[in-house]
PAVO-371197 format. One record per residue (C-alpha): y, x negated, z; residue number from 0. Coordinates in steps of 0.05 Angstrom, whole numbers, m for minus. Each point is the difference from the previous one (the first is absolute). Example, Ala and Ser with C-alpha at 12.3 -4.5 7.8 and 13.67 -1.06 7.14 Angstrom:
! PAVO-371197
        v        u        w   num
      m90     m246      156     0
       69      m27      m13     1
This chain:
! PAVO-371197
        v        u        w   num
    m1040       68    m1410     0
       29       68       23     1
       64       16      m14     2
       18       27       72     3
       71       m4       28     4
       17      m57       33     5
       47        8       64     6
       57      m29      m49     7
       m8       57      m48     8
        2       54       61     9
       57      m44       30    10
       39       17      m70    11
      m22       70       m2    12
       28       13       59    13
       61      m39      m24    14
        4       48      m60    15
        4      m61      m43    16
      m26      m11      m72    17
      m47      m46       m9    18
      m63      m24      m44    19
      m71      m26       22    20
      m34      m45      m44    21
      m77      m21       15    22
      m42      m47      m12    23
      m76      m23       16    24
      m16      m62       40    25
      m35      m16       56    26
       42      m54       27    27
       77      m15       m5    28
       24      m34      m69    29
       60      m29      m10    30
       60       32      m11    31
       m4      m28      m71    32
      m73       21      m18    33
       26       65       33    34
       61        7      m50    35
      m47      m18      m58    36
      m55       41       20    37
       51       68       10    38
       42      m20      m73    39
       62      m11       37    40
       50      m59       m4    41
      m14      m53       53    42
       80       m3       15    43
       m5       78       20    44
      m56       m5       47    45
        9      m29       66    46
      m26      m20       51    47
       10        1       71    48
       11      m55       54    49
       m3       m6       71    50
       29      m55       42    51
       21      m28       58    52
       71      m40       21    53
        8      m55       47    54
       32       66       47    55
      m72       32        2    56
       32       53      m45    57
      m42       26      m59    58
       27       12      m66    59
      m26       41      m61    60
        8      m31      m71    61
       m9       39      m68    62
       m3      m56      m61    63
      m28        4      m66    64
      m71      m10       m3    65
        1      m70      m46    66
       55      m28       50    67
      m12      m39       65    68
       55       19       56    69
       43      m57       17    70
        5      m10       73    71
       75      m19        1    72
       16       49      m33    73
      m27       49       29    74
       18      m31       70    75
       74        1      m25    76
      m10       74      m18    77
      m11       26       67    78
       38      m43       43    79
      m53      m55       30    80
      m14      m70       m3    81
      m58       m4      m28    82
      m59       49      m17    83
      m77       m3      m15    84
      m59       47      m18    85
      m32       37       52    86
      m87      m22        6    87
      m36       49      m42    88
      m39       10       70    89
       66       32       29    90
       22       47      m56    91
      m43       63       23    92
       18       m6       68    93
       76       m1      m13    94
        4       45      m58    95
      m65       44      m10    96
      m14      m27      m68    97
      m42      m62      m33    98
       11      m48      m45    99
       m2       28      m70   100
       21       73       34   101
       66      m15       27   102
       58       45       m8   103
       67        1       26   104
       m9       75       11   105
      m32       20       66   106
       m6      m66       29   107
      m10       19       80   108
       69      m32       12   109
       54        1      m48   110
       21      m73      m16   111
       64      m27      m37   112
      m19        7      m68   113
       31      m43      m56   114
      m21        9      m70   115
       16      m49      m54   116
       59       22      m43   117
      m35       m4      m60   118
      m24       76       21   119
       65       29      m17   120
      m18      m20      m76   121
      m47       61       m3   122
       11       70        9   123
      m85        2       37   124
      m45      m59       22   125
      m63       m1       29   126
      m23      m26       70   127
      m64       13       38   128
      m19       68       16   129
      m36      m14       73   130
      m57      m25      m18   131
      m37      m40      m50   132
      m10       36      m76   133
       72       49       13   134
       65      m22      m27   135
       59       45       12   136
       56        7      m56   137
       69       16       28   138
       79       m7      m17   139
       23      m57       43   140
       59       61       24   141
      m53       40       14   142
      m38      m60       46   143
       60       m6       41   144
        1       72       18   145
      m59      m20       49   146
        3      m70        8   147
       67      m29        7   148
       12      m68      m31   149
       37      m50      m35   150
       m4      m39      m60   151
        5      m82       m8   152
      m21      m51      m52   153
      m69      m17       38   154
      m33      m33      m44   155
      m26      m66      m36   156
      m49      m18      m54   157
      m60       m5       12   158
């Protein structure tokens, strides 16, 4: 796999902010776990990101832990709505730009209300997708909010 910048890593070059690219080889997209394993990095610093949909038609961006499952309530609580579910794998490139196992919350073609699980502010980097499958990005969570604003909340449960 070629090590080419991914529209994140222009995005944060343009940004002027510090960050690190880790790749990887697959052809397909691994969990977030096998991911974590396969890069040498703790599974609690590498997350992963989450689209969804409220009740509102609203969509909603979710960073959590890669061993974690997001809890629903919670996260609906979070941002304000009644209730909240995954987007269809089938409508993720149309509404952000990315697919599943390439997601990032940077560069998205709309910038959605993006909650993180508080669990971030533990670590001074973490890891989350870099654009596209095999590209992790390694960034200060201060550093993350200096292009995409968010907010933190206990997201998650056990899987």
């Amino acid at each position: 796999m070629t090590e080419e910048k991914t529209n994140v890593m222009r995005l944060l070059d343009k940004k002027k902010l510090p960050y690190k690219c880790h790749f990887y080889q697959t052809q397909e997209a691994l969990s977030g776990v096998e991911v974590a394993r396969i890069l040498g990095q703790d599974e609690k610093r590498v997350f992963k990101t989450l689209v969804t949909q409220a009740k509102s038609r609203k969509n909603y961006v979710f960073l959590i832990p890669v061993a974690k499952e997001l809890d629903l309530k919670k996260a609906a609580k979070a941002v304000g709505e009644k209730s909240i579910d995954m987007i269809k794998a089938k409508d993720l490139l149309p509404l952000t730009g990315y697919i599943h196992g390439g997601c990032s919350p940077i560069g998205m073609k709309k910038l959605f209300l993006t909650t993180i699980d508080e669990s971030v502010l533990t670590w001074v980097s973490f890891c989350f997708s870099g654009g596209r499958i095999g590209c992790q990005v390694e960034m200060a969570p201060g550093d993350l909010k200096k292009i995409v604003p968010y907010r933190t909340a206990d997201l998650t449960v056990e899987p």
